[in-house]
C-alpha positions as CSV (number, residue, x, y, z in Angstrom):
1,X,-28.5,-20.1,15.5
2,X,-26.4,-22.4,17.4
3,X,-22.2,-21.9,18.0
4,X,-21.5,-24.4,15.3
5,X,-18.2,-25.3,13.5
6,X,-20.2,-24.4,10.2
7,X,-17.6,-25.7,7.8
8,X,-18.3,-29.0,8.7
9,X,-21.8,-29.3,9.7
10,X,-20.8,-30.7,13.3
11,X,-22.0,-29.1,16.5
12,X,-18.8,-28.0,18.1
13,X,-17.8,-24.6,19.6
14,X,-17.1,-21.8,17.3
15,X,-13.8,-20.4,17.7
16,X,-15.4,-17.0,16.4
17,X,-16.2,-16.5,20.2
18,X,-12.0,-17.3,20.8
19,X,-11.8,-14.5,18.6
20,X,-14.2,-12.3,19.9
21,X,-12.4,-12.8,23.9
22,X,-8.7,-12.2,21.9
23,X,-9.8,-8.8,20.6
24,X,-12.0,-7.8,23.9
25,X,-8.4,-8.1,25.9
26,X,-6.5,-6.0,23.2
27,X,-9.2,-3.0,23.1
28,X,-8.7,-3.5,27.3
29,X,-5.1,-3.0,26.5
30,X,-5.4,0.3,24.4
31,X,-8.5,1.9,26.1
32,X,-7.1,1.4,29.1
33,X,-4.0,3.2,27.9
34,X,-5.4,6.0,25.8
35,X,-7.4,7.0,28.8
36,X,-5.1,6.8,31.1
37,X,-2.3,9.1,29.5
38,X,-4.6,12.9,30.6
39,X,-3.8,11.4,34.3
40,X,0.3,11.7,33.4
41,X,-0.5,14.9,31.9
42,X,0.2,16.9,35.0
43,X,3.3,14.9,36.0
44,X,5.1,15.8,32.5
45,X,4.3,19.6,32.6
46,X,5.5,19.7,36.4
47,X,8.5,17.8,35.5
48,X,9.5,19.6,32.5
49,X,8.9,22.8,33.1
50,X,6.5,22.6,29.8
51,X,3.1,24.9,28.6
52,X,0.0,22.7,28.8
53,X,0.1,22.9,24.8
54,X,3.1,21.3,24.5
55,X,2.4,18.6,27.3
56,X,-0.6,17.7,25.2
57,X,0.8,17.7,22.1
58,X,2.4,14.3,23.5
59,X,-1.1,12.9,23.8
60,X,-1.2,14.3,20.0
61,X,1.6,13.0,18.5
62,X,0.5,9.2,19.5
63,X,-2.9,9.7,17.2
64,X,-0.7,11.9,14.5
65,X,1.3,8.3,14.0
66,X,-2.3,6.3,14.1
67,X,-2.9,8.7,10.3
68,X,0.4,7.2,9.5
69,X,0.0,4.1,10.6
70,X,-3.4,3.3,9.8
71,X,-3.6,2.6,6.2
72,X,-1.1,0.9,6.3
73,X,-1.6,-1.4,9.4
74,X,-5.1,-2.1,7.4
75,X,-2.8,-3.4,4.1
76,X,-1.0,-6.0,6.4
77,X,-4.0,-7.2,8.5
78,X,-5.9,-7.9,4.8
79,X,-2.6,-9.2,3.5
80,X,-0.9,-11.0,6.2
81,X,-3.4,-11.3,9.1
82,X,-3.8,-10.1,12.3
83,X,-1.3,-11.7,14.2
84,X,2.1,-10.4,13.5
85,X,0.5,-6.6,13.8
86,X,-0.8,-7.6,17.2
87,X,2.6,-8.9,18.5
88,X,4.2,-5.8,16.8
89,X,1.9,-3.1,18.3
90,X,2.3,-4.2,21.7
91,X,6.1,-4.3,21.6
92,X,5.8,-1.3,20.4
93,X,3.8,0.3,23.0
94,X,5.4,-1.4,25.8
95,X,8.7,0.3,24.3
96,X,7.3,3.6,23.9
97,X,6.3,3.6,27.6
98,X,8.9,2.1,29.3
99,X,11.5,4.3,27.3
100,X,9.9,7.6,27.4
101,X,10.5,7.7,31.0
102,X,14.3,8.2,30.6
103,X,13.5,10.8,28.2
104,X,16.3,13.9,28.3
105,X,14.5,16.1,26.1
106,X,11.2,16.7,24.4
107,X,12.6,15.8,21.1
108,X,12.9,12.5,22.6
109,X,10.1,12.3,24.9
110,X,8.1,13.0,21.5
111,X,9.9,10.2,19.3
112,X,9.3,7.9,21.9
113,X,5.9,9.1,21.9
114,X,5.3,8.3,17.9
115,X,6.6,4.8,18.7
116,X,3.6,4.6,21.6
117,X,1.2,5.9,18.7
118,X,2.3,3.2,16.2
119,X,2.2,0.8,18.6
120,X,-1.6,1.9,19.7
121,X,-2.9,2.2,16.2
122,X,-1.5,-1.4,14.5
123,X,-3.5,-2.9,17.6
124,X,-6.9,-0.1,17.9
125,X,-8.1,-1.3,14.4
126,X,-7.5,-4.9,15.1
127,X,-10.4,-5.9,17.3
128,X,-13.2,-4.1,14.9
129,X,-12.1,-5.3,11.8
130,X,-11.3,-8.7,12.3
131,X,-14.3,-9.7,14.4
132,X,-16.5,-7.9,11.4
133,X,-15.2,-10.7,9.4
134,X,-16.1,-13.5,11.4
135,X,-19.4,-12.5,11.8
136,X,-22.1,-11.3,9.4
137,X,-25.4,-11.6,11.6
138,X,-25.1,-10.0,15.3
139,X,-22.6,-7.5,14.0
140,X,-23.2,-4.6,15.4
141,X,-23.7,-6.4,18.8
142,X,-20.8,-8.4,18.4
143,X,-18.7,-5.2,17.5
144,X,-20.1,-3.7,20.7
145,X,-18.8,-7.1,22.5
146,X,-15.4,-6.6,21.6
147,X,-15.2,-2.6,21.6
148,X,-16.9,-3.1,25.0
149,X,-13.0,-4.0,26.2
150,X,-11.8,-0.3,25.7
151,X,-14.9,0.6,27.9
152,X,-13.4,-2.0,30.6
153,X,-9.5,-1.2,30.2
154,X,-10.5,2.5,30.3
155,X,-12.6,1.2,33.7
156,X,-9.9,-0.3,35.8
157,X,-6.6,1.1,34.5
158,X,-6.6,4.5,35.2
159,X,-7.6,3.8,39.0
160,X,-4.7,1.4,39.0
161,X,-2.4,4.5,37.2
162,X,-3.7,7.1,39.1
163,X,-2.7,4.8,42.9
164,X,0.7,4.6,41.1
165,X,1.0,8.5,40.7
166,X,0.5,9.3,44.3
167,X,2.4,6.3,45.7
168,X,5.6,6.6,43.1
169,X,5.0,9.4,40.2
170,X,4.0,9.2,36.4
171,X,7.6,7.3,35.8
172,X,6.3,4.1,37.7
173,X,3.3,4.9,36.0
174,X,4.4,4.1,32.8
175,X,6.3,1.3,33.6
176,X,3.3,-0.4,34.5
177,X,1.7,0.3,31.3
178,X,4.7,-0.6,29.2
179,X,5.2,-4.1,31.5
180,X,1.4,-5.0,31.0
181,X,1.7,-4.0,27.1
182,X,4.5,-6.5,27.0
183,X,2.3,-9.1,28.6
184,X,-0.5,-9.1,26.3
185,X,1.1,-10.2,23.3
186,X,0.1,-13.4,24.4
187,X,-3.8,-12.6,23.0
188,X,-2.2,-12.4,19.5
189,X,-1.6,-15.6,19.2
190,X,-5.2,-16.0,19.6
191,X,-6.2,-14.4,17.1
192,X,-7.3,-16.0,13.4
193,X,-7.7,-13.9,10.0
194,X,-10.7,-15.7,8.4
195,X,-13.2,-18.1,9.7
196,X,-12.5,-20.0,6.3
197,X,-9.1,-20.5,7.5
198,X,-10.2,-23.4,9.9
199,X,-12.6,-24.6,7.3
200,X,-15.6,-22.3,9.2
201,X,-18.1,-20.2,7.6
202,X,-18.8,-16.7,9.0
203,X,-21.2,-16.6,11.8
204,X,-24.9,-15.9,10.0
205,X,-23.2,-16.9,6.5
206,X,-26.6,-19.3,6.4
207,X,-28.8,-16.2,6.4
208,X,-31.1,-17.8,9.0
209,X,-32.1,-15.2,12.3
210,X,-30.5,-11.8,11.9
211,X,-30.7,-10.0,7.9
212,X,-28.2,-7.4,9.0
213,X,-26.2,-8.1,5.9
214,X,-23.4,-6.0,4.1
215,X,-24.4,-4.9,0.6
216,X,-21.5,-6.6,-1.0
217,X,-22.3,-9.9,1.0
218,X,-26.1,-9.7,-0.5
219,X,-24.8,-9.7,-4.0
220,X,-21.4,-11.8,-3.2
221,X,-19.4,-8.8,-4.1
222,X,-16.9,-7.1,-1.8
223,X,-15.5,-3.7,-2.4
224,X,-11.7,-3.1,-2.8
225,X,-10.2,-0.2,-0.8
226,X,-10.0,1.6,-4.1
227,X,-13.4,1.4,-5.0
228,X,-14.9,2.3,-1.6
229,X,-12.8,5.3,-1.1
230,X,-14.2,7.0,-4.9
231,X,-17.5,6.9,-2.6
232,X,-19.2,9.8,-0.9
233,X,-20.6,7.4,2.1
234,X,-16.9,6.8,2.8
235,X,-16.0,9.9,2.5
236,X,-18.8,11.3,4.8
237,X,-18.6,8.8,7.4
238,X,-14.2,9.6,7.6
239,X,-15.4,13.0,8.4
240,X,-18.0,12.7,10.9
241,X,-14.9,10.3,12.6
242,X,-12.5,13.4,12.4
243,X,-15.6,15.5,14.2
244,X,-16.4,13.8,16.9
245,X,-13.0,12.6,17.7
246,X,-11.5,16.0,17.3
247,X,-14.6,16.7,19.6
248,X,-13.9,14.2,22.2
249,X,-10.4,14.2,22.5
250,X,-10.5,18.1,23.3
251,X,-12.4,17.5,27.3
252,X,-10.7,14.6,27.7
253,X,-7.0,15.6,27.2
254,X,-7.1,18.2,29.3
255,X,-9.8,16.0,32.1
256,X,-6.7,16.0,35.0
257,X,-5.6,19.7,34.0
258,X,-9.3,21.4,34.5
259,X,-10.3,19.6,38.0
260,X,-6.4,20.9,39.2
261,X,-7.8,24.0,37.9
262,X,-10.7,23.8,39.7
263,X,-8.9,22.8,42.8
264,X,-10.3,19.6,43.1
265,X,-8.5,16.2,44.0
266,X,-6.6,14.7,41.7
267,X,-7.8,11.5,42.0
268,X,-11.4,13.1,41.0
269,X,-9.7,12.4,37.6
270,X,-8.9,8.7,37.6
271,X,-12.4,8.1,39.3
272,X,-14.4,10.2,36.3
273,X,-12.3,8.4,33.9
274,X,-12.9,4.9,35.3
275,X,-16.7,5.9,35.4
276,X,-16.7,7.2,31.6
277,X,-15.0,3.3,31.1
278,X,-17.5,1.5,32.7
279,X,-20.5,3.4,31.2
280,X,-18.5,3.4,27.5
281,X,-18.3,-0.6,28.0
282,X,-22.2,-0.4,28.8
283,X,-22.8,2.1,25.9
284,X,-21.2,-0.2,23.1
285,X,-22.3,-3.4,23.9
286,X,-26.2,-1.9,24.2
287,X,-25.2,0.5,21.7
288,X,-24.4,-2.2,19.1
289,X,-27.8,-4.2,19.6
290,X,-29.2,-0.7,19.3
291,X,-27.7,0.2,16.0
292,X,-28.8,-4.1,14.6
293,X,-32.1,-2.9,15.5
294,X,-32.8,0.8,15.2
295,X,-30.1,1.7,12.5
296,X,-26.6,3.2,13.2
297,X,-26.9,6.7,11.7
298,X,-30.1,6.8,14.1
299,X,-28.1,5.7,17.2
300,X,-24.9,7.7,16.4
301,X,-27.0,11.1,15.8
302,X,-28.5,10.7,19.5
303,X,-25.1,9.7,21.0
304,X,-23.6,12.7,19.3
305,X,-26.2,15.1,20.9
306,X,-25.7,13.5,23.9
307,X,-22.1,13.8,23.7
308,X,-22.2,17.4,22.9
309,X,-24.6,18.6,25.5
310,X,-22.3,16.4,28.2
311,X,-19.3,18.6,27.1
312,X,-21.3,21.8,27.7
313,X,-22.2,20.5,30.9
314,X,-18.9,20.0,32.0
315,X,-17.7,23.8,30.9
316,X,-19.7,24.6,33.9
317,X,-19.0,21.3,36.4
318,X,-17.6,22.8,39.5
319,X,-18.1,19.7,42.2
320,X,-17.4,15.5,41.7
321,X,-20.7,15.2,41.5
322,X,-21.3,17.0,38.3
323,X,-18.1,15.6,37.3
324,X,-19.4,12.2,37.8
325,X,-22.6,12.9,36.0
326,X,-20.8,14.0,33.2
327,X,-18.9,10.9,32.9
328,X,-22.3,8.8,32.6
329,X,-23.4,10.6,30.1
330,X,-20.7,10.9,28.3
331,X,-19.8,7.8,28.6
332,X,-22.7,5.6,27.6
333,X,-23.3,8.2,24.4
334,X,-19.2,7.8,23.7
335,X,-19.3,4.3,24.0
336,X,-23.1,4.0,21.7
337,X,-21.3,6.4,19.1
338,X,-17.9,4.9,18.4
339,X,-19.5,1.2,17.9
340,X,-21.2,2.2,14.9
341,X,-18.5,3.2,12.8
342,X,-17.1,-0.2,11.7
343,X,-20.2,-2.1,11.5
344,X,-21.5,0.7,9.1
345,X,-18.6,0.3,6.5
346,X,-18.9,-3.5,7.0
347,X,-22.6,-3.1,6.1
348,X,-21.9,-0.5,3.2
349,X,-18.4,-2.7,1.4
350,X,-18.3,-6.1,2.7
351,X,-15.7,-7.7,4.9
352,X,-13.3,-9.3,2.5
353,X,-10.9,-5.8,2.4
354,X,-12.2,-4.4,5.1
355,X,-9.3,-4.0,7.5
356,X,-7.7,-1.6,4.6
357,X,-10.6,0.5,4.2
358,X,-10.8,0.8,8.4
359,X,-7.2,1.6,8.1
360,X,-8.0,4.8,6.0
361,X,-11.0,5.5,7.8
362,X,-9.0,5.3,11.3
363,X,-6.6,7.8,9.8
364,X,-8.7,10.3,9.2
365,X,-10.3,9.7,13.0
366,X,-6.9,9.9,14.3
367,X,-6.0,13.2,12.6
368,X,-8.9,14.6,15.1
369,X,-8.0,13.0,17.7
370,X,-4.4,14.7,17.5
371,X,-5.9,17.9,16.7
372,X,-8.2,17.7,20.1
373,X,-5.5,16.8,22.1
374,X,-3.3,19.5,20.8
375,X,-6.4,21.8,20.4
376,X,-7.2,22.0,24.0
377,X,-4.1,22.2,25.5
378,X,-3.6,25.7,23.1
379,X,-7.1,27.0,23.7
380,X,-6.2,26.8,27.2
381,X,-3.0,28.4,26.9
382,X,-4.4,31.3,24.6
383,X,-7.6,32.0,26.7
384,X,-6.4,31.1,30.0
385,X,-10.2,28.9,31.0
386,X,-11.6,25.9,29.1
387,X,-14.7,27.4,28.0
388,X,-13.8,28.3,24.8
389,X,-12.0,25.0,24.2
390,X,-15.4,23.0,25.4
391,X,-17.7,25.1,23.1
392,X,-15.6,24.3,20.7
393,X,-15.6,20.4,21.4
394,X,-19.6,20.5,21.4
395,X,-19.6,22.7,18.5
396,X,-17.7,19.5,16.4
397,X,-20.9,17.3,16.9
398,X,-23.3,19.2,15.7
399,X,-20.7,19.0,12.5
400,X,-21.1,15.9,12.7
401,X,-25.0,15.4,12.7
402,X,-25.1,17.4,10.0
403,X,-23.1,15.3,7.8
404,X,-24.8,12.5,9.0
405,X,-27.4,13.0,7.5
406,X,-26.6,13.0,4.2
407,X,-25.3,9.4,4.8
408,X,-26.7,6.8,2.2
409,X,-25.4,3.3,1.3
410,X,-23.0,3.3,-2.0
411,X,-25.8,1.3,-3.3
412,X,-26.0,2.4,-7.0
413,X,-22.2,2.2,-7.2
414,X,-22.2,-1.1,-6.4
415,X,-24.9,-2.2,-8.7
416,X,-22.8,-0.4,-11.3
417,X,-19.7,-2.3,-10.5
418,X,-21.3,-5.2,-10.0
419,X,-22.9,-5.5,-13.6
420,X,-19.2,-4.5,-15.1
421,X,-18.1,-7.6,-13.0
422,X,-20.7,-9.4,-14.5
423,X,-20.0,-8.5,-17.6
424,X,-16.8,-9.1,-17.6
425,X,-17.2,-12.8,-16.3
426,X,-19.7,-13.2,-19.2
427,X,-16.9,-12.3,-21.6
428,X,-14.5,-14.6,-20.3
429,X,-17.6,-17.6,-20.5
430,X,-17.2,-16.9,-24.3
């Protein structure tokens, strides 16, 4: 199918692709921070005087606001656009940062901390929602595309973070990241809500190439956030998020914190965590075409057991080199799970509300994503050796397999709904 401006049967570029480049540089922007903040880990404790569970529950706090903040960031984007939450977030993370480094007490260093999470959620479910509604054939690879720009922030910026620690300390750390939040609020104005906005038709609308249609879009019926959430498949794919991020966010909290504990350089840190990037970028592009192809729940249940024998691994990782093998793994299987996520619920409710129904969906990921920060940080603290926390972070995905397979599409829900729709435009015929 060629990049045409659909609406008006000319050959012209599609500014889908616009769209697609605007939402790769905001997931650069809050990979690249999410993975950088385990490398300031150390520099809080030391310069507090704090436990390693209440550093991390820093790291928590910014995905406890994302439950907070994700419904209702997904309300705005459906009812407002994209925009204006793009601008907002990274104002808001840029304040967080640069603030938080003038904090006088934890009370404050937490707030500031909240304002960081807000900021990072109203721009995380951004990229993944909007692009879903450009684009109905190639989603899953476009999805992987965009997502793909987390894999690349989480790439470069942490080796830029971690060269800041040793020259000048986690404070000019942070400023960085607060200055380059700042900065990218130019990619918001970028961004469009629909492609019938500019007169376009979504990418595939034809049907011609690709069949990887939603449900809803097969029948010309789109699910309200209300409908979708009375589903099991919802309901069941929330969960398996909360798993595997409460799974994921336990190793790589406390990353930094385990190679000072196995007396390893510190930089060892930034340098797995730029390798995990550039592998995650790999993962969710190929991971995307995979998932069009193969089927998601297929590609997410091997990622999973990938990422859960990675984890196991690194319990017993005691040079770079395992570290670094580690991060391959775990980063093409991180990268290959999380792409699936958003395409699935596209495929299973259509793409007219689906910003709202990511925003409960990424509230119920970000409540494990706070309690595997927090989590590991408190196993740590309890058992004195990160073990036990790492069994525990592998044990989440085999949770999460489980429940994936009971996955199936809300199909006969739909069909129900549909025919009362029907029915009710019948009605009004009379």
């Amino acid at each position: 199918m060629d990049d045409i401006s659909q609406g008006s049967g000319r050959r012209d570029f599609f500014y889908g692709w616009v769209v697609v480049a605007a939402c790769f540089a905001l997931g650069f922007l809050v990979g690249g921070i999410r993975f950088s903040l385990p490398l300031l880990l150390p520099g809080w404790v030391d310069e507090f005087s704090w436990t390693m569970a209440a550093g991390s529950m820093a790291i928590a706090i910014t995905s406890f606001a994302q439950c907070g903040m994700g419904m209702l960031a997904g309300k705005i984007i459906d009812a407002r656009g994209p925009k204006v939450m793009a601008v907002v977030g990274c104002l808001l993370i840029g304040t967080g940062l640069v603030l938080s480094r003038q904090a006088s007490s934890l009370v404050q260093f937490y707030g500031l901390f909240a304002v960081l999470g807000i900021g990072l959620s109203a721009v995380y479910l951004i990229p993944s929602a909007i692009v879903n509604k450009w684009f109905v054939q190639r989603r899953g690879l476009v999805t992987g595309v965009v997502m793909a720009g987390g894999g690349v922030g989480t790439l470069v910026l942490p080796l830029i973070v971690g060269r800041f620690i040793s020259v000048g300390g986690w404070q000019y750390a942070q400023l960085f990241l607060g200055i380059l939040a700042f900065c990218f609020t130019v990619f918001a104005f970028l961004l469009k809500h629909y492609p019938e906005d500019m007169n376009l038709k979504p990418y595939g609308q034809s049907g011609e190439g690709d069949k990887a249609k939603s449900v809803g879009e097969e029948s010309g019926f789109s699910w309200t956030l209300s409908q979708a959430v009375r589903t099991r498949a919802f309901w069941l794919v929330a969960l398996i998020g909360l798993a595997s991020g409460f799974g994921h966010y336990i190793p790589w909290t406390q990353l930094a914190s385990y190679i000072g504990e196995l007396k390893l350089p510190a930089m060892l840190a930034a340098y797995t965590l730029s390798v995990i990037g550039g592998c995650s970028a790999i993962g969710r592009v190929w991971g995307g075409r995979l998932g069009d192809k193969l089927g998601r729940k297929a590609v997410a249940g091997s990622c999973f057991a990938l990422q859960g024998a990675a984890i196991l691994y690194l319990s017993q990782a005691g040079t770079a080199e395992a570290f670094y093998l580690f991060a391959v793994v775990s980063g093409l299987s991180h990268g290959g799970m999380i792409v699936q996520f958003a395409p699935m619920l596209a495929d299973f409710y259509g793409r007219h509300n689906l910003a709202s129904i990511m925003g409960v969906f990424q509230a119920i990921t970000g409540l494990g994503w706070a309690l595997g920060s927090w989590a590991g940080g408190f196993i740590f603290d309890m058992a004195q050796s990160y073990h036990t926390a790492f069994f525990v972070g592998a044990l989440s995905y085999v949770v999460a397999i489980v429940l994936l397979v009971f996955i199936k599409k809300p199909e006969a829900v739909q069909e129900g709904t549909q025919k009362r729709n029907n029915r009710g435009a019948d009605i009004c015929k009379l």
